[in-house]
C-alpha positions in Angstrom: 21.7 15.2 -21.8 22.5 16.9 -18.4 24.0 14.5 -16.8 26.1 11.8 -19.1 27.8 8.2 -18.2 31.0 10.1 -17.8 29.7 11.9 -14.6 28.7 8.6 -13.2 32.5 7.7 -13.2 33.6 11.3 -12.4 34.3 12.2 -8.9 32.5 13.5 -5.9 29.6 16.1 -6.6 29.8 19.0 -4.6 26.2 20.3 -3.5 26.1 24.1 -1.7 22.4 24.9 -0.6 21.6 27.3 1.5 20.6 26.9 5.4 16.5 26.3 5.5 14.4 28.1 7.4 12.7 26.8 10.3 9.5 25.0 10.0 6.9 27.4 10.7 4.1 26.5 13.4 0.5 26.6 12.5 -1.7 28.6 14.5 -3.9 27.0 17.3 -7.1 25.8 16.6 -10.5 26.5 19.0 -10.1 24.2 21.3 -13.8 23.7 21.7 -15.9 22.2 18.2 -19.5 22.6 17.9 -21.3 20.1 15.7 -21.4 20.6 12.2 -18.7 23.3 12.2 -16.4 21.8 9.4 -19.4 21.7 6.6 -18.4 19.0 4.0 -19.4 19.6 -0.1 -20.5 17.3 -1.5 -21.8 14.9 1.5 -21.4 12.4 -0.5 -18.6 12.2 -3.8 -19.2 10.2 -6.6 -16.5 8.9 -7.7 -17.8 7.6 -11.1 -17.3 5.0 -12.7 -14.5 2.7 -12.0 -11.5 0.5 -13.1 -9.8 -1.6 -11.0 -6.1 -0.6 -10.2 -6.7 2.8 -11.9 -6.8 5.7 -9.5 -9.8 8.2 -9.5 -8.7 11.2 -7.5 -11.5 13.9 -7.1 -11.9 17.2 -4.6 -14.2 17.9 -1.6 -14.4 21.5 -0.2 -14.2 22.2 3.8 -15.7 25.1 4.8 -15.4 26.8 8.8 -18.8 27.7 9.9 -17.7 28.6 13.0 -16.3 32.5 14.4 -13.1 30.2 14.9 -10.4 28.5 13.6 -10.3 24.9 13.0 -7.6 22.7 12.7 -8.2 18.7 11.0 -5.7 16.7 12.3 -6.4 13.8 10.5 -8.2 12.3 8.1 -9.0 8.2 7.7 -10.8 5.6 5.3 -12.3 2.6 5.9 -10.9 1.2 3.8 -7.2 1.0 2.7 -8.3 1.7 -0.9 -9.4 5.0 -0.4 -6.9 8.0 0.7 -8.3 11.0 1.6 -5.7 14.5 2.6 -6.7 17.2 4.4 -5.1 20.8 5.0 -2.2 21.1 6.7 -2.9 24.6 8.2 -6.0 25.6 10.6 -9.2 26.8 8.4 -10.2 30.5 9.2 -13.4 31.1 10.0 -15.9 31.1 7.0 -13.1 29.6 4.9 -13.7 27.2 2.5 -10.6 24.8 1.0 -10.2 21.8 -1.1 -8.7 18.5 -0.1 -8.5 15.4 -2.5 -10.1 12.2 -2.1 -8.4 9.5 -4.3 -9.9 5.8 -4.7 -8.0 3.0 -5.9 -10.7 0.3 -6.8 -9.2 -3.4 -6.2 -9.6 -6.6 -8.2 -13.7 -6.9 -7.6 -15.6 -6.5 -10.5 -19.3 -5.4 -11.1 -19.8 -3.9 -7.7 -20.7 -0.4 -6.4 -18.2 0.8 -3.5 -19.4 2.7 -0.6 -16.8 4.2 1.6 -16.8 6.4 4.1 -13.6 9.2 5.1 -14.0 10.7 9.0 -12.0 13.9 9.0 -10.8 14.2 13.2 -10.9 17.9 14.1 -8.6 19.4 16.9 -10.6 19.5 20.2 -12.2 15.6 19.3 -15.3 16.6 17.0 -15.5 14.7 13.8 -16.8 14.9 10.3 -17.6 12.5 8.3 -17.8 11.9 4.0 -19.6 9.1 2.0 -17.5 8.0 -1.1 -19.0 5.9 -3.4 -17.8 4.7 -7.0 -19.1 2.2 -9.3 -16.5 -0.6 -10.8 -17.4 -1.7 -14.3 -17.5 -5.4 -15.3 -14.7 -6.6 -17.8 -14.1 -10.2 -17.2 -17.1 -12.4 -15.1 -16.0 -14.9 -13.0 -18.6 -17.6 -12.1 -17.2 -17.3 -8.2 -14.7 -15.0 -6.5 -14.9 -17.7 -3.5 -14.5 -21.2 -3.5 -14.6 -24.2 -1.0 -11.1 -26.6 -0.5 -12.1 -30.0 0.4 -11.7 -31.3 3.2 -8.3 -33.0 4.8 -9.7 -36.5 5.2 -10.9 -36.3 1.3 -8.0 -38.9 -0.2 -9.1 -38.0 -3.9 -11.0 -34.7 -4.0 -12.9 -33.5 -7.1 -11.4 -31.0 -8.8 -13.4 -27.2 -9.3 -14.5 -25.9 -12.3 -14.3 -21.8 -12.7 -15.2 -19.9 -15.6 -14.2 -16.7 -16.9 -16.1 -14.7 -19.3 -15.5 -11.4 -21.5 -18.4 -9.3 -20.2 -16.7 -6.2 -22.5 -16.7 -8.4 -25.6 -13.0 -8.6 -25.7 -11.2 -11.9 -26.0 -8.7 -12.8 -23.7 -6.0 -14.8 -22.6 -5.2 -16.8 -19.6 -1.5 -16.5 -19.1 -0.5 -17.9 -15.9 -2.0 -19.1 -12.3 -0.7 -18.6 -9.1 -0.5 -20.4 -7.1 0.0 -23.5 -10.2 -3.0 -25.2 -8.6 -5.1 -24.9 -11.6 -5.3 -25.7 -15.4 -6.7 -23.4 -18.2 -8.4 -25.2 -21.2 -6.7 -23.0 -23.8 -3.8 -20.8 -24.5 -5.6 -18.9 -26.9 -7.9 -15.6 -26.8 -11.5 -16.2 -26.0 -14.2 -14.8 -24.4 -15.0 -17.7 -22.8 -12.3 -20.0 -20.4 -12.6 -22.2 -18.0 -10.0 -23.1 -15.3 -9.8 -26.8 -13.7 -8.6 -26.8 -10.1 -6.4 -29.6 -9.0 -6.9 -30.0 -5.0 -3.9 -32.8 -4.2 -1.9 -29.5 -5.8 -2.9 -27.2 -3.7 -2.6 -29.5 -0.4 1.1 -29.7 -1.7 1.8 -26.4 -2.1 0.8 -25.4 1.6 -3.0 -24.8 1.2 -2.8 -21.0 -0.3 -6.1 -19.2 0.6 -5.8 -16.9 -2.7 -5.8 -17.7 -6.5 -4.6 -15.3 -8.6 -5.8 -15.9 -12.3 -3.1 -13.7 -14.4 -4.7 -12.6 -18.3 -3.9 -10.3 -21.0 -6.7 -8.6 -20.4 -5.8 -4.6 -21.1 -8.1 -3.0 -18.1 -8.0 -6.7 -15.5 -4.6 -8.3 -16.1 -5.4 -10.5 -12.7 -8.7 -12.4 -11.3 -8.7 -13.1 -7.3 -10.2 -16.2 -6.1 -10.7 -16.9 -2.4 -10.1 -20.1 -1.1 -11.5 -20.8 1.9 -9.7 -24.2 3.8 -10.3 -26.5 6.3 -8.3 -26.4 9.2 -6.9 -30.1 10.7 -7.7 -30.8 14.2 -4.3 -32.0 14.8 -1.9 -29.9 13.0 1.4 -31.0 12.2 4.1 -29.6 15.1 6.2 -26.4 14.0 9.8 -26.5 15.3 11.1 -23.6 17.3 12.6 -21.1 15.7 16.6 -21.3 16.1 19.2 -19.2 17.4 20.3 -18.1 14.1 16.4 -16.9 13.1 15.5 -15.4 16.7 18.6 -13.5 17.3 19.4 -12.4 13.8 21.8 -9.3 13.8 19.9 -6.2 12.5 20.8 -5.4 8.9 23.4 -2.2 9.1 21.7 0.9 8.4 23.5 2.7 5.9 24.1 6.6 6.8 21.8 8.7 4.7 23.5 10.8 1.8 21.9 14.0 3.3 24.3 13.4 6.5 27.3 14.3 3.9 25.8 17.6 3.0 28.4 20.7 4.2 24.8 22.3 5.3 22.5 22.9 8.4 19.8 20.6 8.1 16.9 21.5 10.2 16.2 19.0 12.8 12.3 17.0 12.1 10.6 16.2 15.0 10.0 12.7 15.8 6.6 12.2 17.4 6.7 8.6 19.2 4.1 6.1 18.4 1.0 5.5 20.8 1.0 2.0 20.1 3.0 -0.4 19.5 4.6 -4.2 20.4 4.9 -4.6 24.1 2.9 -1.1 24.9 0.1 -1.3 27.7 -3.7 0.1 26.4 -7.0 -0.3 28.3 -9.9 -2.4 26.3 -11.1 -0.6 23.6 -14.5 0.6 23.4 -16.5 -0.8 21.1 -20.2 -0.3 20.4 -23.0 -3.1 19.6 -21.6 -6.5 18.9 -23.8 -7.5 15.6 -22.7 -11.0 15.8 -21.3 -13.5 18.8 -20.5 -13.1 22.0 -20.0 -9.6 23.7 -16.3 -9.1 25.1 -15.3 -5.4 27.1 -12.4 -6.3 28.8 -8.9 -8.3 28.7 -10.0 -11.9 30.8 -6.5 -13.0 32.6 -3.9 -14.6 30.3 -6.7 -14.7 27.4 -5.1 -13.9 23.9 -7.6 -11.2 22.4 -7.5 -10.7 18.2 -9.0 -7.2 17.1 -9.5 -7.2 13.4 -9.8 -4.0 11.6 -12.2 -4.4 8.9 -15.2 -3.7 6.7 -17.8 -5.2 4.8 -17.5 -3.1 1.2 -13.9 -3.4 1.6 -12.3 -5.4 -1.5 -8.6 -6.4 0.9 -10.7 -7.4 3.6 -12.7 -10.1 1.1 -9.6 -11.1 -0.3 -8.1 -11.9 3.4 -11.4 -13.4 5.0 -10.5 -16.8 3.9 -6.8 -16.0 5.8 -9.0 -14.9 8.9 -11.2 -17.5 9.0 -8.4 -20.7 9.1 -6.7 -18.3 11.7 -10.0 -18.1 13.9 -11.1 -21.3 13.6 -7.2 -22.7 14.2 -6.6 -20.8 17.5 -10.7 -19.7 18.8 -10.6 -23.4 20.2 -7.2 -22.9 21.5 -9.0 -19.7 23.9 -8.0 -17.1 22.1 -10.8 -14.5 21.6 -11.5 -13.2 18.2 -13.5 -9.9 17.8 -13.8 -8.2 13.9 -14.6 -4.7 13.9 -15.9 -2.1 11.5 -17.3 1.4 11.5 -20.1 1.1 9.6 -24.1 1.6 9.8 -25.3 -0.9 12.3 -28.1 -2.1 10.3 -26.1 -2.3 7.2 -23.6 -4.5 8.8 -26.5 -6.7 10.7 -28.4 -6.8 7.5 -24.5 -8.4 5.7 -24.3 -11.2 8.5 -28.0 -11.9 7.7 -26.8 -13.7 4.8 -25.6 -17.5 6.0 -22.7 -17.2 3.7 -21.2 -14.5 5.7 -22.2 -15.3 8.5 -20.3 -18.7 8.3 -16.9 -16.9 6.6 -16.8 -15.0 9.9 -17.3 -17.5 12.9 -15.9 -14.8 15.0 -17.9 -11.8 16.7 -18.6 -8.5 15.3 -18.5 -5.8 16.9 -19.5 -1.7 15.7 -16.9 0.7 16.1 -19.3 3.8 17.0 -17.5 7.1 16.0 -14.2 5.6 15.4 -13.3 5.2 19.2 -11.6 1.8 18.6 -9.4 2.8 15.5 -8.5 6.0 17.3 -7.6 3.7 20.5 -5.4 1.4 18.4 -4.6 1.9 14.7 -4.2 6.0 14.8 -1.8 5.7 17.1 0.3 3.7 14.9 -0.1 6.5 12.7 -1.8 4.2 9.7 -5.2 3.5 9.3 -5.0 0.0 7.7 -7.3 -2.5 6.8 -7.3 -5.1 7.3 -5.8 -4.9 10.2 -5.1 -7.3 13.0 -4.2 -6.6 17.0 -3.1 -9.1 18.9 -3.4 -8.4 22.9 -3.0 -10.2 26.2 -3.5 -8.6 30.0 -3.6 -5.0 28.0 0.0 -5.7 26.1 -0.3 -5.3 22.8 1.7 -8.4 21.4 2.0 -7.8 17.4 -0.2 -6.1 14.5 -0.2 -6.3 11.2 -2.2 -7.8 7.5 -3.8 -11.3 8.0 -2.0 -13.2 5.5 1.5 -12.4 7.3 -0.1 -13.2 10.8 0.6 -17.4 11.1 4.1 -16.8 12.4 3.3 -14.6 15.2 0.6 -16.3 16.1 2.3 -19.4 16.3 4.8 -18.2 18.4 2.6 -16.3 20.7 0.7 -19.8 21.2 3.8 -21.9 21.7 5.2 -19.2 24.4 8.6 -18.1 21.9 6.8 -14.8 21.1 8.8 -11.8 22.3 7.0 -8.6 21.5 10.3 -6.4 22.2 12.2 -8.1 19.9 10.1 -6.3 16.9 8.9 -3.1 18.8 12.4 -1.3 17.4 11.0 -2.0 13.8 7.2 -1.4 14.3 8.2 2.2 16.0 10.4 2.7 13.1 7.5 2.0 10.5 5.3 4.2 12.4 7.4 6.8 12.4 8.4 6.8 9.0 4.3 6.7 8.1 3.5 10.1 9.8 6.5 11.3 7.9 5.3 10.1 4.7 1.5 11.7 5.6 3.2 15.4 6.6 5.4 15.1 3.6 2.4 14.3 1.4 0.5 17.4 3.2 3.2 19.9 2.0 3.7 18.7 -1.5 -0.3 19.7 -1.8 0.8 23.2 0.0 3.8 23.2 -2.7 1.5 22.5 -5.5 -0.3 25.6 -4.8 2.3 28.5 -3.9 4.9 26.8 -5.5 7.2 26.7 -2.4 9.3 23.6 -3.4 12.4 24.4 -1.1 10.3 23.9 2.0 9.6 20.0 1.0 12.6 19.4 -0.3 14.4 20.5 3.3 11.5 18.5 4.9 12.8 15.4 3.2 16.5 15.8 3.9 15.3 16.8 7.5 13.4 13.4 7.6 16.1 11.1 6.1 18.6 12.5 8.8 16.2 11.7 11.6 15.4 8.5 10.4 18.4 6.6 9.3 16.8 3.7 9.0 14.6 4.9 5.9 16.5 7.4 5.0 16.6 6.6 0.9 13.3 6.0 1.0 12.8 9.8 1.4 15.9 10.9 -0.6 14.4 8.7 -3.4 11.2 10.9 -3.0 13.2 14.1 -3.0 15.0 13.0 -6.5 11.3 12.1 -8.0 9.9 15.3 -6.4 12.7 17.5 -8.3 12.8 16.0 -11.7 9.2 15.4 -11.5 6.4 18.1 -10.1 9.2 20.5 -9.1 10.3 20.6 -12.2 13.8 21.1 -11.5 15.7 18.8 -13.9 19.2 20.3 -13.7 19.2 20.7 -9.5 17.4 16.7 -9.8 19.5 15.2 -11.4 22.5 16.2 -9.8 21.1 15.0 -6.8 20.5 11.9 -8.4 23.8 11.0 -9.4 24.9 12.2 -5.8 22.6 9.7 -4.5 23.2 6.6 -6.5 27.4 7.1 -5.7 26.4 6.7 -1.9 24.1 4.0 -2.2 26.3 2.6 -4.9 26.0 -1.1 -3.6 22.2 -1.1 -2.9 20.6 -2.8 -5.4 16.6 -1.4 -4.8 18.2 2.4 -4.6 20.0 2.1 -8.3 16.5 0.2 -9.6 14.4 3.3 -8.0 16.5 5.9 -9.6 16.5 4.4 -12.7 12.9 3.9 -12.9 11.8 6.9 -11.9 13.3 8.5 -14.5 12.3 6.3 -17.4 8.6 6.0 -16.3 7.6 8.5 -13.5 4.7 10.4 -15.7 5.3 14.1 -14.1 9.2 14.3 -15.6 9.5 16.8 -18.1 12.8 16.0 -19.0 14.4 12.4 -18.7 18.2 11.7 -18.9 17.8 9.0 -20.6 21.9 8.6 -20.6 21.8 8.5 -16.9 19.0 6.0 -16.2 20.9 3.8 -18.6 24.0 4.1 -16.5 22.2 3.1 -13.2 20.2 0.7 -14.5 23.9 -1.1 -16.1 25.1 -0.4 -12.8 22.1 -2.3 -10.9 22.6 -5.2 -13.3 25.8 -5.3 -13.2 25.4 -5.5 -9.0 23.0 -8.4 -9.5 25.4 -10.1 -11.6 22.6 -10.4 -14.0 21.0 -12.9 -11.6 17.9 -9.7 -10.6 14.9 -10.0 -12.8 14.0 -6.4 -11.8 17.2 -5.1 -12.6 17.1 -7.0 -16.1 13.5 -5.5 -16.5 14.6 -1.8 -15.8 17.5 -2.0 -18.2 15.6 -3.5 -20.7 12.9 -0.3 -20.5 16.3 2.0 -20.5 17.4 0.5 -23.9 13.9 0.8 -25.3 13.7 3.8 -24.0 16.9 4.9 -26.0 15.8 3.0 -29.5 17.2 0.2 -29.0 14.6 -2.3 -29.6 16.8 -5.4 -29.7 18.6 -4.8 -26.8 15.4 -4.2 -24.8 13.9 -7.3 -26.0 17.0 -9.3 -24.8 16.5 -8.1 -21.4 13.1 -7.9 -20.6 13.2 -11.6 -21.7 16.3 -12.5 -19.7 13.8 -10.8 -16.6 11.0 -13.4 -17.9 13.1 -16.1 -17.1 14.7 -15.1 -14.1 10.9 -13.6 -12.5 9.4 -16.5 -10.0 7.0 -14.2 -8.7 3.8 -15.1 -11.3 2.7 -11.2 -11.3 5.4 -9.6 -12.0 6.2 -12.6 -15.2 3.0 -11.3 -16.1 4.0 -7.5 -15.9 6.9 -8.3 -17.9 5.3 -10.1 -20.7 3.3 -6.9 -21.1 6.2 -5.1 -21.6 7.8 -7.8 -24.1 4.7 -7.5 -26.0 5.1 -3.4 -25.7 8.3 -3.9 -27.0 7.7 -5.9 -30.3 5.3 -3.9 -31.3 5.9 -0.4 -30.4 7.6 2.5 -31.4 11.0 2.6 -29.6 11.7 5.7 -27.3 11.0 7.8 -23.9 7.9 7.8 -22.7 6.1 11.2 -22.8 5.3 13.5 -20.0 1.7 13.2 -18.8 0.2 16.0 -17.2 -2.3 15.6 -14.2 -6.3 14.7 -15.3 -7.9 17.8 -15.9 -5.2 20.0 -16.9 -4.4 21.8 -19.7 -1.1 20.1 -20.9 0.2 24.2 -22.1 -0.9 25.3 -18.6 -0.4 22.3 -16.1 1.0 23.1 -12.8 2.7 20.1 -11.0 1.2 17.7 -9.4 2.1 15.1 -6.6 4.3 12.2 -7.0 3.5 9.0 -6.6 4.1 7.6 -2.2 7.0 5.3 -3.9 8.6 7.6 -7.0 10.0 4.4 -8.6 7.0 2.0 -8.4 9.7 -0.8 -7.5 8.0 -3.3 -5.7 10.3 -4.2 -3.1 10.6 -0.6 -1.9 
């Protein structure tokens, strides 16, 4: 093994890497687009066929048409389930590159997804691609959608759903979250039916999402939207206290790379455009589809912009969320607009239908050409949805995802709300996204010339300028070394250097750990290392950390040690509350009895030959530890 239990306890590693070169600047682009000069191939990319939570990653080429160069600057979805790239250096003229386009289907069955990616070119011009995929049918659920009684009801009837195996497989129904509803049987079937108790769900504050958990190999999970009925007099919230609003900011813990004897170039922090507390004009928006027009602030009005689209999976799954919000606060003033980029006649054509046309009391509102999203979510430097803004007078008050909106709204109706009391945190998070998006540009660049210094500078460079997320990007570094880099003696010295520093944070030793038990690009895994950082994240927890039980039982099983493995990753069962991640785990207890002990094998990227495959990208979090 390269690096053993023994160097864990030895002392301090000493690194000596040359000075990096500084970053190079890309050429200017024409300043001055004329239409149609980035040409798109395919126009539209099928995507295929689809499986939810299974990413399909496939290439588009960009060619220059023009006598110019052409820089993209950017490139968005519409849709937080697709992620497009695009070339980090300008295009020469009559060049033609390739950029990937990767889909990540959510929980919706049975339905044919129709995306579309605008690639923003230097000078304002934009291009645009359709992505479409088709997601197969594995489990039918009678409705994704359901209707909680109403408050007055003293003894509501409970709802029937049923759940069929449209693939001919039986499955079970292993848990429900939240434990609202009943199942008829613990057994596998093809058939199920779930019983939903109302008084339940009024107790366990009125949840607007139902996650149905199975054993299901391709859909462990079934997402039921609930919508609820909002009381006309709520029940008063007290103020927050002293303790809560003027908490002291958790220390920030000086990143490893800061104890490097080497000259780290400096990265170049490129301040957010928007963000809590900063001053914007109205945005433009196009036709309003649906309600009442708005195109400007109206004094001391509270104004809701919600990033969203019709086709988009999140967006179903939060409408329920948006529409108690709407219909809690629209009466209290407030003025609620949604927005989406699509066709006009598409989205009239959706609202047509009174089902969503009642979901949405709000208006809707086209967002021609993108001029909204570039006016409030690119300048946050992530294209979310959805994706709410919250203004007054032109200040933007808060953003963020629906179903973590009801404390900020409360306190921006009751007068507590301080937008500069988060704007250090939002600026931080919008920083460390445009990192993540250049970083993510390179490793492509890497992939192809094979430059890996230059991304693995880029990260120490980042984690130096950026304190406050500074392991995030070291943890990508490690994954990036022993993974597509290849670079397993280098990696895993870097590792161990790592997990000494951050020797009492308990999500850092899980990361390391996991990424090299289960990161798929990792040629070579230490096997005796992992084991010692996941002991030494367990031993942190005190044993009380289901994650850290769970990654210590995958590094036993991982060594041959079935027993041991099966004694921890059912110590995690116990400890997990969270109802997803008990059902993660059961799949890995049931991996575990009846599996073949050891490491799992390195997977080359789709399409490869595994003799000839060249690296490929990691994945945004190395680790795939939830809380990172």
């Amino acid at each position: 093994m390269l690096v053993t239990l023994a160097h864990v306890l030895a002392a301090g590693l000493a690194t000596t890497l040359g000075c990096a070169e500084s970053e190079p600047r890309a050429e200017a682009a024409a300043s001055v687009i004329t239409e149609g000069a980035l040409q798109i191939e395919p126009t539209t990319l099928d995507m295929g066929d689809l499986v939810p939570g299974v990413p399909v990653v496939k290439r588009v080429k960009l060619t220059n048409t023009t006598s110019k160069p052409i820089t993209v600057t950017n490139a968005v979805a519409d849709c937080s389930c697709t992620t497009p790239t695009w070339p980090s250096e300008p295009i020469a003229p009559g060049e033609t590159v390739e950029t990937d386009i990767t889909i990540n289907a959510g929980p919706k069955q049975g339905v044919t997804l129709t995306k579309r990616v605008t690639f923003l070119l230097e000078g304002g011009e934009l291009a645009f691609l359709s992505v479409v995929g088709r997601v197969g049918l594995f489990i039918e659920l009678s409705s994704d959608l359901i209707k909680a009684p109403a408050d007055d009801v003293a003894a509501p009837e409970p709802t029937v759903l049923t759940l069929r195996g449209a693939d001919g497989k039986p499955f079970r129904i292993t848990s429900i979250d939240p434990a609202i509803g009943v199942a008829d049987s613990a057994e596998a079937s093809l058939d199920h039916t779930v019983t939903i108790d109302w008084l339940k769900w009024r107790e366990l504050k009125k949840s607007t999402k139902l996650t149905i958990l199975t054993d299901h190999p391709v859909t462990p999970e079934m997402l039921v939207a609930i919508r609820r009925t909002v009381s006309s007099t709520p029940a008063p919230t007290a103020p927050p206290t002293t303790a809560q609003s003027e908490a002291a900011p958790k220390p920030v813990i000086p990143p490893y790379t800061s104890t490097l004897q080497k000259r780290v170039r400096q990265y170049r922090i490129t301040e957010p455009g928007v963000y809590p507390g900063a001053s914007i004009r109205f945005p433009p928006l196009g036709a309003f589809v649906k309600g009442e027009e708005t195109r400007d602030f109206a004094p001391g009005r509270v104004v809701v912009l919600e990033f969203f689209s019709t086709t988009c999976g999140h967006c179903k799954e939060a409408a329920p969320t948006v529409e108690a919000l709407v219909r809690e606060y629209q009466p209290k003033g407030w003025t609620f607009i949604s927005v989406t980029a699509e066709d006009e006649q598409k989205v009239r054509d959706y609202f047509a239908d009174p089902e969503h046309a009642e979901l949405y009391p709000q208006a809707v509102a086209i967002d021609t050409d993108s001029r909204a999203q570039r006016a409030l979510q690119d300048p946050t430097f992530r294209v979310l949805n959805p994706r709410f803004f919250v203004l007054r007078d032109g200040v933007v008050l808060w953003y963020g995802h629906p179903d973590i909106a009801e404390e900020p709204f409360r306190r921006i109706a009751d007068g507590t709300w301080d937008p500069s009391s988060v704007r250090a945190e939002f600026r931080t998070d919008s920083i460390a996204a445009r990192a993540r998006t250049q970083s993510n540009n390179l490793l492509k660049q890497c992939e192809k010339d094979g430059k890996w210094e230059d991304l693995l500078t880029l990260f120490e460079a980042i984690a130096m300028a950026i304190p406050e997320r500074a392991s995030t990007f070291e943890l990508q570094r490690f994954g990036t070394m022993i993974g597509p880099a290849n670079m397993p003696i280098e990696g895993y010295q870097y590792g161990l250097a790592i997990a000494r520093h951050y020797a009492t944070d308990l999500s850092v030793l899980r990361t390391i750990a996991r990424t090299t038990l289960n990161s798929p690009r990792v040629q070579v895994r230490d096997l005796d290392f992992a084991f010692a950082v996941a002991r030494a994240a367990d031993v942190l927890a005190k044993g009380q950390d289901p994650r850290a039980a769970e990654v210590l039982a995958l590094a036993y099983f991982s060594r041959g040690d079935r027993d041991l493995a099966l004694e921890h990753i059912e110590r995690a069962i116990n400890l997990e509350t969270d109802a997803k991640l008990k059902a993660r785990y059961q799949v890995s207890l049931n991996k575990y009895r009846t599996q073949e002990p050891g490491p799992i094998p390195y997977t080359p990227p789709p399409g490869t030959n595994p003799a000839t495959a060249q690296p490929s990208a990691p994945p945004a979090h190395p680790a795939g530890d939830d809380d990172e």
